[in-house]
PAZA-231020 format. One record per atom (N, C-alpha, C): residue in one letter; x negated, y, z negated. Coordinates in steps of 0.1 Angstrom, whole numbers, plus 5000, padded with zeros to 4 digits. Each point is the difference from the previous one (the first is absolute). Example, Ala and Ser with C-alpha at 12.3 -4.5 7.8 and 13.67 -1.06 7.14 Angstrom:
2
A486849434922
A500950125000
A499150125000
S500450115007
S499150115000
S500850114992
end
This chain:
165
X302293921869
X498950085003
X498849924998
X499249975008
X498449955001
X499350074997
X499050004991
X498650084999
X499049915002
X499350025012
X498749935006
X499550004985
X499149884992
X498949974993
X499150085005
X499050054990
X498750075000
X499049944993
X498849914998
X499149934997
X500749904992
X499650014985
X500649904992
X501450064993
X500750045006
X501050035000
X501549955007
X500749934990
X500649905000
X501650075003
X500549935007
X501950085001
X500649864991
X501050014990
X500749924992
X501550035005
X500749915006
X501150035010
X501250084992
X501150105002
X500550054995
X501049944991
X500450014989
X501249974998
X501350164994
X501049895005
X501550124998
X500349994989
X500250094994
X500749964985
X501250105002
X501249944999
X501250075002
X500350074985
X501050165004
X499750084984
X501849985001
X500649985008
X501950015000
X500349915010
X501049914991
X500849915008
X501150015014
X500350145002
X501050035006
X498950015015
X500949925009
X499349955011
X498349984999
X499749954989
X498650015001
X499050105003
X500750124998
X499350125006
X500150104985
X499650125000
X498150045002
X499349844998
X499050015009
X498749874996
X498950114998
X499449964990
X498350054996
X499049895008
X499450045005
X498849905007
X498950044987
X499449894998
X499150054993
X498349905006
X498850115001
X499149945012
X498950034995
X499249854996
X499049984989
X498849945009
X498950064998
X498850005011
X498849984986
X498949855008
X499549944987
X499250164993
X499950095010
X498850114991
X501050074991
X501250034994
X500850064999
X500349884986
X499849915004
X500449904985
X498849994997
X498750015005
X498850024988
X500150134992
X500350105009
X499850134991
X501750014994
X500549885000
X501550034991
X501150175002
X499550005018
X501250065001
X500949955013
X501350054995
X500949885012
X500650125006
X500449995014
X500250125009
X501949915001
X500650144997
X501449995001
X500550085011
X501349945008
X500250115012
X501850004994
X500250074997
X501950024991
X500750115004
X500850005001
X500850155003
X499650104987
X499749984988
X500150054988
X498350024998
X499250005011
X498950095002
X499650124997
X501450105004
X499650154994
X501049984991
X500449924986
X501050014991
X498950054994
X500250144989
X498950034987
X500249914988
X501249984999
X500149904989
X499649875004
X500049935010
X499349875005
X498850034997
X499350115003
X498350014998
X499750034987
X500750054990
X499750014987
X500349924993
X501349905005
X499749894993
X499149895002
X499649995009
X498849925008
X498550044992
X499750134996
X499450034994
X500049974982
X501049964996
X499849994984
X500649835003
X500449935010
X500549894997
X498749904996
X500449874994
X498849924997
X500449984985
X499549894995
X500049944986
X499650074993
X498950065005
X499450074989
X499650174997
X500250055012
X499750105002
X500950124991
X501649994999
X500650044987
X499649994986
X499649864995
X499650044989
X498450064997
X499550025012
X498750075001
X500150165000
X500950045005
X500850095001
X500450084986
X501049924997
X500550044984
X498949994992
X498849934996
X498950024992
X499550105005
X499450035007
X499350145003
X501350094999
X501350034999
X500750094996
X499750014981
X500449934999
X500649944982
X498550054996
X498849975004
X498649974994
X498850105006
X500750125007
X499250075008
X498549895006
X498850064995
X498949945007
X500049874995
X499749865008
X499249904994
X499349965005
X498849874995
X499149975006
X500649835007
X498949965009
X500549875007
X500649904988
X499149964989
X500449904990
X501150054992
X500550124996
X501050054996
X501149975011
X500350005011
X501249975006
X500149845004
X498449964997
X500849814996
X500449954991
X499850054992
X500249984983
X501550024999
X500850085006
X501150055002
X500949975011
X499149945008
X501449905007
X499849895002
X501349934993
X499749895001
X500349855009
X498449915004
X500749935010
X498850075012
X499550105001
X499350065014
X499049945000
X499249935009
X498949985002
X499150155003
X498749945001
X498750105003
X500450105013
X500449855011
X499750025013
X501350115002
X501549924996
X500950095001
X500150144992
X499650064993
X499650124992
X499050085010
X498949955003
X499450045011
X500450065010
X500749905009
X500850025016
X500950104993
X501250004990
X500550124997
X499550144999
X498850004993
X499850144991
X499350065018
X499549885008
X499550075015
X500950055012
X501149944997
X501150055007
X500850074996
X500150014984
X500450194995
X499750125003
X498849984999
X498550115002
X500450015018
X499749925009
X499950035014
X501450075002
X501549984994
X500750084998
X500250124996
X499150044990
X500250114996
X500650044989
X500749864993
X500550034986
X499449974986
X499149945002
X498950004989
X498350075002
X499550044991
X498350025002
X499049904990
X499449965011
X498649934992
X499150114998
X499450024990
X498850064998
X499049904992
X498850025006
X498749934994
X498850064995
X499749984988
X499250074992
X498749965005
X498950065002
X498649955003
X499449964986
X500149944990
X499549974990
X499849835000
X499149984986
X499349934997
X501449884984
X500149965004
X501549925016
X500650075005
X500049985011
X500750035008
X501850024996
X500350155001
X501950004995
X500350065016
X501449914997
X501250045009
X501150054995
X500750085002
X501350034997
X500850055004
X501549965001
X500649995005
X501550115000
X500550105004
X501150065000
X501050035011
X500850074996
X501550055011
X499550135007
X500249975015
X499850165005
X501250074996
X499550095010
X501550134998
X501349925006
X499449885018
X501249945001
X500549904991
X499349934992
X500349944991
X500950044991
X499850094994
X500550084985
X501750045012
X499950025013
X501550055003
X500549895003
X499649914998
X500749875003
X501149944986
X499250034990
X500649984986
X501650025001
X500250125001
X501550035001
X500949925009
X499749975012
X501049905009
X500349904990
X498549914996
X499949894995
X501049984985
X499750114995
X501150014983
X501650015010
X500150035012
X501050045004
X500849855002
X499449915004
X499749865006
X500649884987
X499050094991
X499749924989
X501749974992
X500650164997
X501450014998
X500949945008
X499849985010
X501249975012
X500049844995
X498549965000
X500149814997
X500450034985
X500050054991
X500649994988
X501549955001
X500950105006
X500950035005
X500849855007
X499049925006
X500849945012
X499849914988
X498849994997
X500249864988
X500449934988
X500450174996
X501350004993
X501249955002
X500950025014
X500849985008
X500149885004
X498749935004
X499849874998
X500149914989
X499750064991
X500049924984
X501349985000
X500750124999
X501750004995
X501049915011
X499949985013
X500149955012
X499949824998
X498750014999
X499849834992
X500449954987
X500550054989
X500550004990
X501549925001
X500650145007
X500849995005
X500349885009
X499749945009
X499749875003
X500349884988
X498650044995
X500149864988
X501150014992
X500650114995
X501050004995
X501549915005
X500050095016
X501249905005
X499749865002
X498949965002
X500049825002
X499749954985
X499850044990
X500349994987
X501449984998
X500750095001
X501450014995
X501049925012
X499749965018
X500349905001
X499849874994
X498949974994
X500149834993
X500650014990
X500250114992
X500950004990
X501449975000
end
């Protein structure tokens, strides 16, 4: 598919990224237009468009956005310097681009104080706060697998242990 250019508006040619080996099919095209990578969003065309769970996970995926997430659970309100101070490794810019794509979601609220400095602060909406439970739900299941995993790899070193023996 072609999309005629519109002023300074650049087409960046498609690429395939195959999701299953079996005859190379489903393909996701995925189709990146320069206005769309300035404002850092990328247009996907997938079978798994109306998946709800594709779109909620789309919505909390990201390095950082979980543990942005769990602080404003764990810590109800905080302000901007309180949630740097607490994760560690974020820059300004990425804390930023996060806490603005929480909020345009709907799972966090900025509020800003008109005072003499200026405060921000930061909490869970209502969809936020219902998100908590999937997430402890999430949280269990990786407990679980990684347990299974521990004992699994153990297991492992054990037997090529006791072969060189």
């Amino acid at each position: 598919m072609y999309n005629k250019p519109t002023g300074f508006d650049m087409i960046i040619p498609e690429r395939i990224i195959i999701t299953s080996t079996k005859d190379f099919l489903p393909k996701e095209v995925k189709t990146e237009h320069w206005s769309d990578i300035m404002s850092n969003k990328t247009i996907y065309k997938s079978r798994l468009n109306n998946c709800p769970l594709t779109f909620a996970l789309n919505l909390i995926s990201g390095k950082w956005r979980l543990p942005i997430i769990w602080l404003l659970n764990k810590n109800g309100t905080m302000r901007y310097n309180e949630l740097k101070r607490c994760i560690d490794g974020i820059t300004n810019m990425m804390l930023t681009q996060s806490l603005k794509e929480l909020e345009s979601y709907g799972i966090i609220k900025r509020e800003q104080f008109m005072e003499v400095p200026p405060r921000v602060e930061y909490s869970l909406t209502d969809n936020g706060e219902n998100l908590i439970p999937a997430l402890r739900g999430l949280a269990d299941w990786g407990s679980k697998m990684a347990i299974n995993e521990n004992q699994s790899c153990s297991e492992k070193v054990n037997h090529i242990i006791s072969r060189e023996n």
